[in-house]
N, C-alpha and C positions, 0 to 999 in steps of 0.2 A: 578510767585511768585516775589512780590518786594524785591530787591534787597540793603543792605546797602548803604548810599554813600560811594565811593570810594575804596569799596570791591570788590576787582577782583573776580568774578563767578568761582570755584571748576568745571575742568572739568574731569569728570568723566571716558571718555574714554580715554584720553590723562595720566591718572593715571594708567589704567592698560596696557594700552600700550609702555609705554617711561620707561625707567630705569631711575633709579635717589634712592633717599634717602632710603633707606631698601628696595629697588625695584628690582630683577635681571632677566631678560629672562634669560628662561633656554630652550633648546632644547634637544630634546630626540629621539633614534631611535626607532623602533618597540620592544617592549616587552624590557624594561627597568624597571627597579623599581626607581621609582621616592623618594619615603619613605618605610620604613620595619616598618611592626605590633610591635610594641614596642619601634618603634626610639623617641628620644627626640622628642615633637611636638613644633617647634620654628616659623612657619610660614603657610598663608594662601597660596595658591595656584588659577590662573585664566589660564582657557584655551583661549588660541588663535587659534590653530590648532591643530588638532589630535582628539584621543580620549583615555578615561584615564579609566583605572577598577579598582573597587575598592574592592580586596578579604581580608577576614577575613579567619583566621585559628584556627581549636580548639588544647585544648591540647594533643588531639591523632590525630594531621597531619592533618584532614580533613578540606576542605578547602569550601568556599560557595562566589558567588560572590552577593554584595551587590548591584552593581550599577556599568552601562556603561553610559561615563559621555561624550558630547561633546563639542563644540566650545561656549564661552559664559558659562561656567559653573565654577563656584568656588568648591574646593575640601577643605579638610583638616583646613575645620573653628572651627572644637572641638578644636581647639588648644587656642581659645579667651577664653575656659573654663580653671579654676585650674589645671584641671586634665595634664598631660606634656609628656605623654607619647600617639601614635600611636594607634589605635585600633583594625587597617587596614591597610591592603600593597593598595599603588597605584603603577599600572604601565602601559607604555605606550602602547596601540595598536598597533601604529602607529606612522610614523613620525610626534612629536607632538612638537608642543612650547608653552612654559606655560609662566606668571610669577609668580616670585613666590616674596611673601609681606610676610615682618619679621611680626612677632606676634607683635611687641611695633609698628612698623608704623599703621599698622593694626587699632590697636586700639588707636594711636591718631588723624589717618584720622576718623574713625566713629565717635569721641566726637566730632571734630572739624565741619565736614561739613555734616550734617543736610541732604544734597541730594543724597551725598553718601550712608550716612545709612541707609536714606529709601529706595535706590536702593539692598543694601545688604541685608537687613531685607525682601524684595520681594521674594531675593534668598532663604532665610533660610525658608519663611511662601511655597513656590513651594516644597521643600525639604519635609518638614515635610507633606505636605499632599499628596505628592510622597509617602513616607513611610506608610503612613494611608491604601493609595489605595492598597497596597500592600501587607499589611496584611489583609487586607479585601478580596483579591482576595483569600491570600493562602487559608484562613481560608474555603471558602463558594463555591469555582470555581474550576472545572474540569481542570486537566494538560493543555486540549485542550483550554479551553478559558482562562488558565492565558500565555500558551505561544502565544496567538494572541493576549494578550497586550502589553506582550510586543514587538513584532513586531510591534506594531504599535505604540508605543514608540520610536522606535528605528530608525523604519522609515519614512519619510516626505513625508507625504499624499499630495494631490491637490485635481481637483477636480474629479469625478467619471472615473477610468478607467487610470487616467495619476496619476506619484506619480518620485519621485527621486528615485534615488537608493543611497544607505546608503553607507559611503564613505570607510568603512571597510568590512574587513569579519570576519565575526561573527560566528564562530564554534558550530555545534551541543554539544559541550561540554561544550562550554559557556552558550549554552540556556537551556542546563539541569542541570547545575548550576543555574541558576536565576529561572527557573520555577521551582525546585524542584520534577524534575523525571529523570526518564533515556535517555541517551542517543540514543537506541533505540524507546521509545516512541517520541521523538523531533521526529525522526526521519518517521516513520511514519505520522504525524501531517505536520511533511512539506510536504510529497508528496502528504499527502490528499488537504492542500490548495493548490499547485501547480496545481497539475489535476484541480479541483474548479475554475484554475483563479484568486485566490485572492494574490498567489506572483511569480513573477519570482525569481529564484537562480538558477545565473550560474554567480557564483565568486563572483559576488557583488546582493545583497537583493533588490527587488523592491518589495515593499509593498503596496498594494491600496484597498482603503476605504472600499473596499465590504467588508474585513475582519473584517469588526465592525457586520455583520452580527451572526458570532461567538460568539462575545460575547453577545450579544442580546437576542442571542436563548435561547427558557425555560430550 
């Protein structure tokens, strides 16, 4: 993309990396609350390290996690909406470093530079068809094949047979939270794809592709 004369290029990741004007790293230990469901919402949030959940609570205590968020992911962007208030706890997994961007920086970096907002607005269009996919699953998909999406969300596939292992542990209570059954059920579902092959657990998750078979299945 042509460039102004003598308009110095907006660098992107040197913005969410470096502190400077309404810009703060923040670090966090494992199971921190970063923000509380209802706190003033005054800024945007970027992960650097870690990994960040993001639970909702009803007015009778019960609690549902919405989303495990990792490295390269923006949190806490309803806050560029009117609305001012939290709607969601985030807190830390893990040893995690964010930064976190005041609401007014925020949004005079997006009028101003044109390549950042399309980079943000990438995030928000990934987000929202995040969400779509997800209700599509609850609606139509067996406990068993919406919790092998999300393991394989969660996990970083290669190619057949080879995969990372996922840099947290992720609690059978976590994953019957986000799938929407019991804990017991997770529970079984794992040892069936373990026996199958399709994950290793022990302490940390390695997840590989054959479990796209699951969800596949009629």
């Amino acid at each position: 993309m042509a460039k102004d004369a003598g308009k110095i290029s907006f660098d992107s990741d040197a913005f969410l990396a470096n502190e400077g004007r309404g810009r703060t790293l923040c670090r966090f230990r494992a199971k921190e609350v970063i923000y509380s469901q209802g706190d003033f919402a005054d800024a945007v949030y970027f992960i650097h390290q870690g990994n960040v959940k993001i639970i909702v609570t009803s007015r009778n205590g019960k609690e549902a996690v919405l989303a495990l968020l990792g490295e390269d992911h923006f949190f806490g962007e309803r806050c560029l909406l009117a609305r001012t208030e939290r709607p969601a706890t985030a807190c830390s997994m893990s040893e995690t470093v964010i930064m976190r961007i005041e609401k007014d920086q925020m949004i005079r970096v997006l009028k101003a530079e044109p390549e950042f907002a399309e980079y943000f607005m990438a995030h928000l269009l990934n987000r929202i068809g995040r969400v779509e996919e997800d209700l599509v699953d609850h609606l139509f998909n067996s406990s068993e094949k919406r919790l092998a999406r999300v393991l394989l969300l969660l996990g970083t596939t290669g190619e057949e047979g080879r995969s990372e292992p996922i840099a947290i542990k992720v609690s059978q209570e976590t994953l019957a939270e986000m799938v929407g059954t019991t804990r017991s059920r997770i529970s079984f579902f794992m040892n069936r794809f373990r026996k199958l092959g399709y994950i290793e657990y022990r302490g940390k998750l390695k997840v590989y592709r054959s479990l796209m078979s699951v969800i596949s299945r009629d």
